[in-house]
Gaussian input, Z-matrix of N, CA and C with variables (Angstrom, degrees):
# hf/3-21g

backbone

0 1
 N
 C     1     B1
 C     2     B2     1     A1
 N     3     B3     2     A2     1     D1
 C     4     B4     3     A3     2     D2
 C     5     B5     4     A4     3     D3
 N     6     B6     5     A5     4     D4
 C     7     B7     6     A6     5     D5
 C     8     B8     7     A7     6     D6
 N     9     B9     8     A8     7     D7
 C    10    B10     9     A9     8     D8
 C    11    B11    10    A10     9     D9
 N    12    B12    11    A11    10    D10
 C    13    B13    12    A12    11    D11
 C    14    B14    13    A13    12    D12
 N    15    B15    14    A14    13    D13
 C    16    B16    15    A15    14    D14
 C    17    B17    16    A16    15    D15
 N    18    B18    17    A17    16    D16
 C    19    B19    18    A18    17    D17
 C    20    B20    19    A19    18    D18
 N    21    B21    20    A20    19    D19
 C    22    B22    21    A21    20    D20
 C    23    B23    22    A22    21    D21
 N    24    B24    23    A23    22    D22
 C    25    B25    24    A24    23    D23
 C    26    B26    25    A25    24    D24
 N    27    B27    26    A26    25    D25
 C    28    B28    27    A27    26    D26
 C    29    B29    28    A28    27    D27
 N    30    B30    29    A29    28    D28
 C    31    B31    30    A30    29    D29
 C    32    B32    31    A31    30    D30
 N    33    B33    32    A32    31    D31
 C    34    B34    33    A33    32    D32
 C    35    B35    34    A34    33    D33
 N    36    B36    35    A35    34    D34
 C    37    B37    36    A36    35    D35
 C    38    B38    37    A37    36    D36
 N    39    B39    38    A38    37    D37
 C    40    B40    39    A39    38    D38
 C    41    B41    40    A40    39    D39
 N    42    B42    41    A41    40    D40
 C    43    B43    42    A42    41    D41
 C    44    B44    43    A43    42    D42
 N    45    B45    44    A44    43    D43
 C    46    B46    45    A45    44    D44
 C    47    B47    46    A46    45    D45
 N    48    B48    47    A47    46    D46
 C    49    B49    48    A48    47    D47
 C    50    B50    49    A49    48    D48
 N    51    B51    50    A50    49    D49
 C    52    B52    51    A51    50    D50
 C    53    B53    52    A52    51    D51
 N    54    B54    53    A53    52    D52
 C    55    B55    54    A54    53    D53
 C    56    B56    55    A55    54    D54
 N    57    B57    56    A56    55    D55
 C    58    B58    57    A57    56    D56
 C    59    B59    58    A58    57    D57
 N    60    B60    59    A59    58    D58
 C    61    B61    60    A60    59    D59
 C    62    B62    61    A61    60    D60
 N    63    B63    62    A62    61    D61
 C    64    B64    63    A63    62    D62
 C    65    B65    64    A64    63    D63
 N    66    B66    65    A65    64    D64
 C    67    B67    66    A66    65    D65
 C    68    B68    67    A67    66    D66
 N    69    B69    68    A68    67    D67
 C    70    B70    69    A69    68    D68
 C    71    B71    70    A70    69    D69
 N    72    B72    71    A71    70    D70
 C    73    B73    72    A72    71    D71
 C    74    B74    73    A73    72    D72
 N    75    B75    74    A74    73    D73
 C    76    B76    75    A75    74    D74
 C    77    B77    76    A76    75    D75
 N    78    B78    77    A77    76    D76
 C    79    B79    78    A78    77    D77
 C    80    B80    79    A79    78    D78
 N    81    B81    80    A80    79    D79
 C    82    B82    81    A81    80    D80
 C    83    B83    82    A82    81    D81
 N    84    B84    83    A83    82    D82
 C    85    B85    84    A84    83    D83
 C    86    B86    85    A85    84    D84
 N    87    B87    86    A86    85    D85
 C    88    B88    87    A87    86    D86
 C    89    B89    88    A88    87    D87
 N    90    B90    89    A89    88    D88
 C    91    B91    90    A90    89    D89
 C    92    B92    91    A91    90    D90
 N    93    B93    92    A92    91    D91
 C    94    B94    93    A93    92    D92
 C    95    B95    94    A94    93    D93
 N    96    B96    95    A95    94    D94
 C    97    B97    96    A96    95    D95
 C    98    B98    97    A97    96    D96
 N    99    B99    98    A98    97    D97
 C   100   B100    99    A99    98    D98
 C   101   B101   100   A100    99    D99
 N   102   B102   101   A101   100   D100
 C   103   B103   102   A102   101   D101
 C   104   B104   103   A103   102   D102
 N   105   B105   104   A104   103   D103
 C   106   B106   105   A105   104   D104
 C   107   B107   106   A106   105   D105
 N   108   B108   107   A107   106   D106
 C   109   B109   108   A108   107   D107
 C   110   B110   109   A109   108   D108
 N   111   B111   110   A110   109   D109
 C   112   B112   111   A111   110   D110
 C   113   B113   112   A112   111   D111
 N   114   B114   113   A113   112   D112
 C   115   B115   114   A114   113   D113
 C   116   B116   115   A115   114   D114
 N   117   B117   116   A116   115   D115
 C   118   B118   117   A117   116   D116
 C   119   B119   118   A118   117   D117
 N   120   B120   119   A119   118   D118
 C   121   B121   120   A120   119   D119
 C   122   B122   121   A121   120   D120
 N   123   B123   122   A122   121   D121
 C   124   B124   123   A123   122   D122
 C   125   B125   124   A124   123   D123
 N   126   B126   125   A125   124   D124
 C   127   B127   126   A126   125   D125
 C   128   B128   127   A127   126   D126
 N   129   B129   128   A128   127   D127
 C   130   B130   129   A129   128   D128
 C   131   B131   130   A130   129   D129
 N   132   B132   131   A131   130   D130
 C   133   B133   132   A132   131   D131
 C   134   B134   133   A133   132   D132
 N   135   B135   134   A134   133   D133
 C   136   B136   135   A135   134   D134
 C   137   B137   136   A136   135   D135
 N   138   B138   137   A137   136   D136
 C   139   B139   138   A138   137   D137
 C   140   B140   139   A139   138   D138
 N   141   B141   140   A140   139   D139
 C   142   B142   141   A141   140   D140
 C   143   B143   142   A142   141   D141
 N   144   B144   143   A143   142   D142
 C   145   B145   144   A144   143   D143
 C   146   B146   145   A145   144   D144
 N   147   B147   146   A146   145   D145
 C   148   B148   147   A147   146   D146
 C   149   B149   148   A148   147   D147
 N   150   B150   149   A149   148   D148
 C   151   B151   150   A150   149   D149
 C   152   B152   151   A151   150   D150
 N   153   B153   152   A152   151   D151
 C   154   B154   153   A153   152   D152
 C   155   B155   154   A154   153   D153
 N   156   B156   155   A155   154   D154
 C   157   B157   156   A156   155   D155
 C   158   B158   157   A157   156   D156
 N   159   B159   158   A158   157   D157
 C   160   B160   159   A159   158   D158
 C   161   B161   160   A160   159   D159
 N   162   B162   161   A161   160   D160
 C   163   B163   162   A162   161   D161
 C   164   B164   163   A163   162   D162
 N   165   B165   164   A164   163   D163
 C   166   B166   165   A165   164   D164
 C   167   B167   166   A166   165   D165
 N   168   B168   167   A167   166   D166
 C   169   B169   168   A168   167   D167
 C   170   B170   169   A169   168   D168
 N   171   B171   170   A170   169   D169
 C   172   B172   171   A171   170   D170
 C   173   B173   172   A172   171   D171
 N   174   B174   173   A173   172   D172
 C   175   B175   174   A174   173   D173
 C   176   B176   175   A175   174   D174
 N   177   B177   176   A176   175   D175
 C   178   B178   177   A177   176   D176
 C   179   B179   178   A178   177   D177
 N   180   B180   179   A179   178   D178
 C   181   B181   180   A180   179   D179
 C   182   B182   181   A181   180   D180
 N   183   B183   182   A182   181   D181
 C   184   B184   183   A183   182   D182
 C   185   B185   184   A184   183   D183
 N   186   B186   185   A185   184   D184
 C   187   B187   186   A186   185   D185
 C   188   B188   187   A187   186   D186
 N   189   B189   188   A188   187   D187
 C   190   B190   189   A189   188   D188
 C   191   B191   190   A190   189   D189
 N   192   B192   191   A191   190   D190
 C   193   B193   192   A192   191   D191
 C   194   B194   193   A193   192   D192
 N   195   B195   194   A194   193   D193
 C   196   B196   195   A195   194   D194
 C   197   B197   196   A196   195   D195
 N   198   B198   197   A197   196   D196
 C   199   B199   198   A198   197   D197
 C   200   B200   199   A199   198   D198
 N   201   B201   200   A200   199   D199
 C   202   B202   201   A201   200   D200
 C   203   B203   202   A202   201   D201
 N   204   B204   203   A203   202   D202
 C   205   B205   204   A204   203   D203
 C   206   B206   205   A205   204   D204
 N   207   B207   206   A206   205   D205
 C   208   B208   207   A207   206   D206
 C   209   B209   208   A208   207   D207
 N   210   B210   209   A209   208   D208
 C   211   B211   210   A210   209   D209
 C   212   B212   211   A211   210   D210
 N   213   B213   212   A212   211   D211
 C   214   B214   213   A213   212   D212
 C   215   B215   214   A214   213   D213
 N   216   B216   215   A215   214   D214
 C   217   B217   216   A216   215   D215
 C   218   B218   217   A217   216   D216
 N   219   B219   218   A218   217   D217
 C   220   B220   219   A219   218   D218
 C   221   B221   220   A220   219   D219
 N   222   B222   221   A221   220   D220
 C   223   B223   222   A222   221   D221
 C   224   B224   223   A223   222   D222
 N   225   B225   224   A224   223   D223
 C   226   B226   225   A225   224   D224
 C   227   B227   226   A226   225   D225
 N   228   B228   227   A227   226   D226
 C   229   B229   228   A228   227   D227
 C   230   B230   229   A229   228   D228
 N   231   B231   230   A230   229   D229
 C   232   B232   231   A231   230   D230
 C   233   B233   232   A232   231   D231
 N   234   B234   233   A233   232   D232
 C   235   B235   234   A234   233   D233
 C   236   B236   235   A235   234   D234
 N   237   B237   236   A236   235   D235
 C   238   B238   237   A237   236   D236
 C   239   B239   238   A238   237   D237
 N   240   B240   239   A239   238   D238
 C   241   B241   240   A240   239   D239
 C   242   B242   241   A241   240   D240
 N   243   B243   242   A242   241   D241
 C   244   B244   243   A243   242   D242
 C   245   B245   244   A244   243   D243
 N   246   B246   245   A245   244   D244
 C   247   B247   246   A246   245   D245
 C   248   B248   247   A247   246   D246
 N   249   B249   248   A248   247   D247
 C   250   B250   249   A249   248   D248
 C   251   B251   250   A250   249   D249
 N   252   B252   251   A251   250   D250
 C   253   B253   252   A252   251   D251
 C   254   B254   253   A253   252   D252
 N   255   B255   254   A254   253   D253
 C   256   B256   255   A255   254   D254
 C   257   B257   256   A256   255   D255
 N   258   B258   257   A257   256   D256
 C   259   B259   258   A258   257   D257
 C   260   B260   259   A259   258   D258
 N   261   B261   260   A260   259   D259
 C   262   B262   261   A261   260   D260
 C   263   B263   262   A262   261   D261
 N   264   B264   263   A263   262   D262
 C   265   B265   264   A264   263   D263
 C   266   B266   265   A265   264   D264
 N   267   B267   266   A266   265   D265
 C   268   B268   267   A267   266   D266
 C   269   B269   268   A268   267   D267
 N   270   B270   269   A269   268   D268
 C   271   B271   270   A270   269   D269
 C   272   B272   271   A271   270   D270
 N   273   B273   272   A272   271   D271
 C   274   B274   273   A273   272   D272
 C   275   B275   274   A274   273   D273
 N   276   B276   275   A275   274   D274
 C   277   B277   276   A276   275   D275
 C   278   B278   277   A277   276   D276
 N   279   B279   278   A278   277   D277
 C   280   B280   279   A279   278   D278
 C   281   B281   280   A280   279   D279
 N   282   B282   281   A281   280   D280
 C   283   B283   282   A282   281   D281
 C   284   B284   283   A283   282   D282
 N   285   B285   284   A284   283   D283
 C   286   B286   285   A285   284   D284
 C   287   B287   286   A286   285   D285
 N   288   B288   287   A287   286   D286
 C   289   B289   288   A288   287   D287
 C   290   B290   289   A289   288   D288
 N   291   B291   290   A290   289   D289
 C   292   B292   291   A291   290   D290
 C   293   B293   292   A292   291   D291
 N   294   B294   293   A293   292   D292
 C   295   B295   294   A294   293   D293
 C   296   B296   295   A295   294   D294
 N   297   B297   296   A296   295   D295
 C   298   B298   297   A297   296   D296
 C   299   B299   298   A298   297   D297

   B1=1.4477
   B2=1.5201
   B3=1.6212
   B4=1.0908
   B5=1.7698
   B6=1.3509
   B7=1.3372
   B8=1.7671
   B9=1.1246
   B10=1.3843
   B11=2.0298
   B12=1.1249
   B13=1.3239
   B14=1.4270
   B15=1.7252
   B16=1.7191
   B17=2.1605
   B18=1.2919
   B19=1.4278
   B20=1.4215
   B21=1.0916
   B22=1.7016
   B23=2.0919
   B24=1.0330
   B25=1.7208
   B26=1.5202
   B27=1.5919
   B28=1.7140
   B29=1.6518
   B30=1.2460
   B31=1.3115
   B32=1.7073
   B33=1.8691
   B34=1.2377
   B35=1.4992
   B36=1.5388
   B37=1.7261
   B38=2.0459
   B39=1.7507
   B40=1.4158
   B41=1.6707
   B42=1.7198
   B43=1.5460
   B44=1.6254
   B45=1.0975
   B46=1.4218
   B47=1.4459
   B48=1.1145
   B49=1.6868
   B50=1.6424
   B51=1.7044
   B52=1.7598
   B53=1.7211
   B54=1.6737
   B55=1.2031
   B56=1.4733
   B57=1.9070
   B58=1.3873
   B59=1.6573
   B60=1.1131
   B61=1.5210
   B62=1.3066
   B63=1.1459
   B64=1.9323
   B65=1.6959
   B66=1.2129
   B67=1.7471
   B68=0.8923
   B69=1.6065
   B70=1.2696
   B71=1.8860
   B72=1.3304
   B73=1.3225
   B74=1.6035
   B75=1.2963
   B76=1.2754
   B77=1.6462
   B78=1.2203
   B79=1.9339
   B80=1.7808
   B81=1.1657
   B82=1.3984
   B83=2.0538
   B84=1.5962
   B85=1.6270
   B86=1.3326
   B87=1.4225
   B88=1.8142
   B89=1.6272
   B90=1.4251
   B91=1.8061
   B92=1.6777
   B93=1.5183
   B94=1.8203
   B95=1.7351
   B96=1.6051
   B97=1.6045
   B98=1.5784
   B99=1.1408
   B100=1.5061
   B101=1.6673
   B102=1.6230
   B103=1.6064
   B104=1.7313
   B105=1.7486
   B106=1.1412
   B107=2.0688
   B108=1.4999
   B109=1.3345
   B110=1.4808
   B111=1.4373
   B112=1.6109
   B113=1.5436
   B114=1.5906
   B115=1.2015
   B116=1.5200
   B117=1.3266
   B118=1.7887
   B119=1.8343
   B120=1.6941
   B121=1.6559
   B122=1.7239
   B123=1.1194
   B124=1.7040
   B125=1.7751
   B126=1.1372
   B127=1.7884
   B128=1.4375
   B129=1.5545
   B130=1.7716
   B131=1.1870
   B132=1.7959
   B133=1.5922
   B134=1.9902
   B135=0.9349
   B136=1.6016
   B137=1.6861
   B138=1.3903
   B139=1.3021
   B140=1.5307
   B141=1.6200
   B142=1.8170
   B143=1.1810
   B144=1.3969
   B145=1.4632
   B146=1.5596
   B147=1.6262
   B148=1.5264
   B149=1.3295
   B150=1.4506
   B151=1.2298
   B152=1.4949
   B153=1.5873
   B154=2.0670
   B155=2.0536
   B156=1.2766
   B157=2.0174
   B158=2.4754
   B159=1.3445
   B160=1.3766
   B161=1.5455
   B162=1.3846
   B163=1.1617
   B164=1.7810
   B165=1.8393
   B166=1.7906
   B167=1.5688
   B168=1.7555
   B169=1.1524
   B170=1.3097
   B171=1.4899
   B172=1.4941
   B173=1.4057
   B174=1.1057
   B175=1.9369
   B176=1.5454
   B177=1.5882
   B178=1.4994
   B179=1.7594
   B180=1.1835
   B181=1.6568
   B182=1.8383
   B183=1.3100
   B184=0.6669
   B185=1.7319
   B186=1.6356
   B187=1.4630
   B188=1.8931
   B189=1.6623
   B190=1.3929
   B191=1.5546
   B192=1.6514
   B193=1.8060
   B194=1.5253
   B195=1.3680
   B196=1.6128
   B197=1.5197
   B198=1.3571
   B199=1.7008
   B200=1.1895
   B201=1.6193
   B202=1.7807
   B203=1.4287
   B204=1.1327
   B205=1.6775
   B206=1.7379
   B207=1.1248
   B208=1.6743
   B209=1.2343
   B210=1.0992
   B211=1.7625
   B212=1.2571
   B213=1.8299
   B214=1.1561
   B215=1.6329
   B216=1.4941
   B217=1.6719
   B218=1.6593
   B219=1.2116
   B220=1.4844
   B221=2.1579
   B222=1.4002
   B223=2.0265
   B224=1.6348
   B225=1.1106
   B226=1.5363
   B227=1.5320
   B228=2.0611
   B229=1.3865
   B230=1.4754
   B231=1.4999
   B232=1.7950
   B233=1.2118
   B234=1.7067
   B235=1.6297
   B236=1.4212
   B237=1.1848
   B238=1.5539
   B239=1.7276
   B240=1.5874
   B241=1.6458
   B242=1.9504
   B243=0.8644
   B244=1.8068
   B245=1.0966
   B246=1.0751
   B247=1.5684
   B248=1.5219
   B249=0.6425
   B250=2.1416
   B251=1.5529
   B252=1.4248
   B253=1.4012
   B254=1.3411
   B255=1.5705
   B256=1.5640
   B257=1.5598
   B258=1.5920
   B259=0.9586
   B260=1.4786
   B261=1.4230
   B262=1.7331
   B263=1.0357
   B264=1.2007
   B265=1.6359
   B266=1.4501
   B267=1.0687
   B268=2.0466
   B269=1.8789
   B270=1.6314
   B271=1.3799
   B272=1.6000
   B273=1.5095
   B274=1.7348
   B275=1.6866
   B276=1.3444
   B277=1.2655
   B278=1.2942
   B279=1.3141
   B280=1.8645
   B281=1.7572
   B282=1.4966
   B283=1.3232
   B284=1.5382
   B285=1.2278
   B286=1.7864
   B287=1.6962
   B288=1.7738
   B289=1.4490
   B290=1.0848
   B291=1.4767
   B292=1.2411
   B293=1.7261
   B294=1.3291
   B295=1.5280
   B296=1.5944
   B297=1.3483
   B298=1.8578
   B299=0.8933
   A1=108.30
   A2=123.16
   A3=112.58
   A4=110.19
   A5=128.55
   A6=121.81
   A7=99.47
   A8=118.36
   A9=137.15
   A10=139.58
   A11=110.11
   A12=87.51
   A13=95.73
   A14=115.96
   A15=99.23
   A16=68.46
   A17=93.42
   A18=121.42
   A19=111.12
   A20=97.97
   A21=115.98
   A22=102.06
   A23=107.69
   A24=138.56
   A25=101.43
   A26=110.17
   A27=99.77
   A28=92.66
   A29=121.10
   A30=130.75
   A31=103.96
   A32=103.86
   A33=95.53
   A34=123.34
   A35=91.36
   A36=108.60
   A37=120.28
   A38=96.89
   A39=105.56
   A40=134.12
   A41=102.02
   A42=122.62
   A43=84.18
   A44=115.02
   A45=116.49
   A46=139.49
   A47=123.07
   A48=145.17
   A49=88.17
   A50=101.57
   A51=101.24
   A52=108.09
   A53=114.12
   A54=88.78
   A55=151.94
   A56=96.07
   A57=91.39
   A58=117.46
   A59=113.92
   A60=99.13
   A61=112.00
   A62=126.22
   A63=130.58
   A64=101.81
   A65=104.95
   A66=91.01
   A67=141.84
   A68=111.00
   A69=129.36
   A70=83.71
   A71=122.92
   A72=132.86
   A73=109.08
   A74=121.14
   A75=109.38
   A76=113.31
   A77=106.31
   A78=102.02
   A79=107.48
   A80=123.72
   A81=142.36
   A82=111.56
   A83=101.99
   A84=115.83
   A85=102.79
   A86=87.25
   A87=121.73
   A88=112.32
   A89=92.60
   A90=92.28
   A91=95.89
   A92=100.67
   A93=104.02
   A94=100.13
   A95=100.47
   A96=117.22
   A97=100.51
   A98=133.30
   A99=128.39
   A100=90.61
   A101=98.14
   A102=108.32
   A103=99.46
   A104=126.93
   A105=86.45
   A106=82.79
   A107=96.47
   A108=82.74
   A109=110.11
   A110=127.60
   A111=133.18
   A112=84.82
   A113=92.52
   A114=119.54
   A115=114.56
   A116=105.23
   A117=126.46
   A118=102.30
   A119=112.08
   A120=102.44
   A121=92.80
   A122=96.05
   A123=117.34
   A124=89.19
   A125=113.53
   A126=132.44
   A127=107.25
   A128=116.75
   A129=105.94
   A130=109.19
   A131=130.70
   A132=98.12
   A133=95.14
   A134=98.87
   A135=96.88
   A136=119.71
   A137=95.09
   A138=112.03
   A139=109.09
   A140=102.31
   A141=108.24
   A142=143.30
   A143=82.52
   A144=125.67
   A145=105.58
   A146=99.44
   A147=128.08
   A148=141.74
   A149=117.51
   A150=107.92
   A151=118.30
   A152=100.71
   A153=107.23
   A154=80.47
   A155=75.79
   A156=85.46
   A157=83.58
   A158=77.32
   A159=104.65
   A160=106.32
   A161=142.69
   A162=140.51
   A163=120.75
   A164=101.15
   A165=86.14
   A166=110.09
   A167=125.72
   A168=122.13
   A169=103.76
   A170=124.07
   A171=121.50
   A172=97.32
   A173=93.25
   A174=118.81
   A175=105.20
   A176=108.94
   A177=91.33
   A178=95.03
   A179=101.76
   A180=123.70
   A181=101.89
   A182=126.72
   A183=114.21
   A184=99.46
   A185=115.69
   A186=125.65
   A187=105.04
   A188=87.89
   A189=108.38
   A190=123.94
   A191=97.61
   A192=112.93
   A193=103.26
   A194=97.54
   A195=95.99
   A196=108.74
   A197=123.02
   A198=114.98
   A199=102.15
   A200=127.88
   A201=130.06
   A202=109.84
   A203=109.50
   A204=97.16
   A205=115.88
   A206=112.26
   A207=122.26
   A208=103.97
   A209=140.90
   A210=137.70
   A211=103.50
   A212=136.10
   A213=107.12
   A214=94.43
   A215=112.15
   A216=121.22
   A217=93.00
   A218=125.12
   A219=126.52
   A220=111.37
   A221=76.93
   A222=87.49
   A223=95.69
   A224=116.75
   A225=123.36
   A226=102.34
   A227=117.12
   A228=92.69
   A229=157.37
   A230=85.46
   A231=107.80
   A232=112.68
   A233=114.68
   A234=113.87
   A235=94.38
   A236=145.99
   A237=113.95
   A238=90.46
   A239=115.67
   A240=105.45
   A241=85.28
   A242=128.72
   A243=110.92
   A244=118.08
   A245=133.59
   A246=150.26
   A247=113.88
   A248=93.49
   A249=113.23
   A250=116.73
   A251=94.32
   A252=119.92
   A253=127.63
   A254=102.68
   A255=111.59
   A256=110.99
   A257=123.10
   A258=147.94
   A259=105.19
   A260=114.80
   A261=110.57
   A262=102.78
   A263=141.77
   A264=131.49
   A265=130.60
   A266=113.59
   A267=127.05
   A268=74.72
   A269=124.64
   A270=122.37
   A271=91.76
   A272=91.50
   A273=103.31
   A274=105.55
   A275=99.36
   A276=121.25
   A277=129.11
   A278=119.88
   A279=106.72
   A280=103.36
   A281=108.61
   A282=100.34
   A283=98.34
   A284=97.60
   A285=103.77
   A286=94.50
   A287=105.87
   A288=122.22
   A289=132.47
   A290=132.57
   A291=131.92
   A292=112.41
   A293=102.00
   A294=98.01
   A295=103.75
   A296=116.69
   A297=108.76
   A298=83.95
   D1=127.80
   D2=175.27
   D3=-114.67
   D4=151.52
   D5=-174.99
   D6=-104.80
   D7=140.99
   D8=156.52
   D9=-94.97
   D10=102.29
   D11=-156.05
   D12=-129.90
   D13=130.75
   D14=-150.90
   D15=-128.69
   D16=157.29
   D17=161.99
   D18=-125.60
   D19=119.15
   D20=-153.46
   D21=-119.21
   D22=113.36
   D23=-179.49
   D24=-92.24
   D25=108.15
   D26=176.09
   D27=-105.64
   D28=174.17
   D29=162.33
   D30=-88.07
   D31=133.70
   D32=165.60
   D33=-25.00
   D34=161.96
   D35=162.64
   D36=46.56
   D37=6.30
   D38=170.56
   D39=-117.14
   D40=36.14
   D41=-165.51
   D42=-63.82
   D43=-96.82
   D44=177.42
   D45=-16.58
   D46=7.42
   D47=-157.40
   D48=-133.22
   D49=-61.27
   D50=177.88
   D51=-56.48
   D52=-68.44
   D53=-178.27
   D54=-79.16
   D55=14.57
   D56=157.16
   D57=-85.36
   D58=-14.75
   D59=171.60
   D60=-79.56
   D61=-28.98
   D62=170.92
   D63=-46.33
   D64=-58.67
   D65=170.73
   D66=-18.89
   D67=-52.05
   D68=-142.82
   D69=-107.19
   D70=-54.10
   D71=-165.39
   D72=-67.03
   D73=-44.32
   D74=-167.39
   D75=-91.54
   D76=-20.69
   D77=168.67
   D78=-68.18
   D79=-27.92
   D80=179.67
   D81=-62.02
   D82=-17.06
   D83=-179.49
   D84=-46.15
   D85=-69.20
   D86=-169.80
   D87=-32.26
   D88=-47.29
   D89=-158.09
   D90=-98.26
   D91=44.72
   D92=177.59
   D93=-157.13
   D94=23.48
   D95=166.53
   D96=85.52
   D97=-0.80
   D98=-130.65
   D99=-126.84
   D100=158.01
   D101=-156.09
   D102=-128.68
   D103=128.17
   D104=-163.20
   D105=-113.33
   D106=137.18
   D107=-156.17
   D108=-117.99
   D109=11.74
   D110=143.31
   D111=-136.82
   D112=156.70
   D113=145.18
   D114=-145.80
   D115=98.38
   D116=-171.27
   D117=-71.87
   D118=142.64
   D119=153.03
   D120=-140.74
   D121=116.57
   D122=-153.60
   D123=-86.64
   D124=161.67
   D125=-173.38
   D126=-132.25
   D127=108.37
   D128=-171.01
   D129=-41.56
   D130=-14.25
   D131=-165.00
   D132=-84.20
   D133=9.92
   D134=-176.31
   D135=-83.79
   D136=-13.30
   D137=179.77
   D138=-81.85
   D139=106.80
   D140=137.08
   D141=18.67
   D142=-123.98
   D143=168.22
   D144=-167.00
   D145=176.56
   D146=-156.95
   D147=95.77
   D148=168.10
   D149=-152.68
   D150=-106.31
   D151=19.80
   D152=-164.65
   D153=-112.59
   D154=146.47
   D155=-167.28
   D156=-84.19
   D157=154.31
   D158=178.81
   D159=-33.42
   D160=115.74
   D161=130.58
   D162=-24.44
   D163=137.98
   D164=163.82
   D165=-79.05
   D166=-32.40
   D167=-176.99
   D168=-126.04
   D169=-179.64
   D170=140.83
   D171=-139.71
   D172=154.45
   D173=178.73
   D174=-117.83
   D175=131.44
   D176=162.08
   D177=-139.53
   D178=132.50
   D179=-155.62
   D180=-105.90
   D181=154.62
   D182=160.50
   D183=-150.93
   D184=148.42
   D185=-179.92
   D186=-152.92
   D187=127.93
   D188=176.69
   D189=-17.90
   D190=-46.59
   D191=-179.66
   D192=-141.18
   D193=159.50
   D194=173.84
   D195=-85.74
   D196=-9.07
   D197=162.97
   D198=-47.28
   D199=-66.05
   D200=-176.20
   D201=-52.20
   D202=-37.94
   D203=169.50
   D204=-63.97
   D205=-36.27
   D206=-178.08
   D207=-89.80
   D208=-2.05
   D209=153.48
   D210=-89.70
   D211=-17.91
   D212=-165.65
   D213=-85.66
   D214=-34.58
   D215=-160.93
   D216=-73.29
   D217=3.53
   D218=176.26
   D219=-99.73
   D220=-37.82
   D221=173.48
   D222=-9.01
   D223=163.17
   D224=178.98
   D225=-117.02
   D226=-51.23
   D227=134.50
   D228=55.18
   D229=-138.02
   D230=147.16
   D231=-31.70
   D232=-70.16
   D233=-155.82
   D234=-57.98
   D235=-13.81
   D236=-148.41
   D237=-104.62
   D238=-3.87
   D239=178.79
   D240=-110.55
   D241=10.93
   D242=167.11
   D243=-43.96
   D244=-42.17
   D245=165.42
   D246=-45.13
   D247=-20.45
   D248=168.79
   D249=-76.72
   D250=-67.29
   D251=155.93
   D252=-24.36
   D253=-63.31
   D254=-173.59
   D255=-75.66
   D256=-35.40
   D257=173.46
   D258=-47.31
   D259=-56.52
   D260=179.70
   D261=-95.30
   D262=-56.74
   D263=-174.92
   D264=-42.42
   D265=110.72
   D266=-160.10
   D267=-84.02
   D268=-69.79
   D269=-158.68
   D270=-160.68
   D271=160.15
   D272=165.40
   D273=-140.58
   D274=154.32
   D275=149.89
   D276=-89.84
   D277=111.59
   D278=174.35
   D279=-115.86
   D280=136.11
   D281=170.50
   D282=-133.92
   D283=144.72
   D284=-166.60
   D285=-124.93
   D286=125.99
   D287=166.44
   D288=-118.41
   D289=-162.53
   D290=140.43
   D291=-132.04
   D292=160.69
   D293=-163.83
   D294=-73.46
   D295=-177.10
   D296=-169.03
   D297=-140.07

């Protein structure tokens, strides 16, 4: 089992651009074995501490193998709303584990 956990940076004024591609991307988990098992949208006063500026979301994903993870980011699908994607996405973080 590997876990996926992306911190995701939209550009102002492009929520709606992101969640039309979330539509399309996160029902698409499932049919690549994969479980999507938070999806956080964090509020600076929620923040701590540290030194990475506030995320708009976080995702933390998890799939049996990382082949299913690399067939899902392959979906054809997906590719045809990436353009959504690129459109809202300022930057991401992806960090890929396994549980301990």
């Amino acid at each position: 089992m590997i876990y996926i956990t992306q911190l995701i940076y939209i550009h102002e004024g492009q929520e709606h651009t992101f969640h039309q591609f979330e539509d399309v991307a996160i029902p698409l988990i499932e049919k690549y074995k994969g479980k999507l098992l938070l999806r956080l949208r964090p509020s600076a006063g929620q923040l701590i501490a540290g030194e990475l500026e506030m995320p708009y979301e976080v995702h933390l994903v998890s799939f049996p193998a990382k082949e299913d993870f690399d067939a899902f980011k392959l979906d054809k699908e997906r590719e045809q709303f990436l353009h959504l994607k690129d459109a809202a996405v300022r930057k991401m973080l992806l960090v890929q584990g396994n549980a301990l």
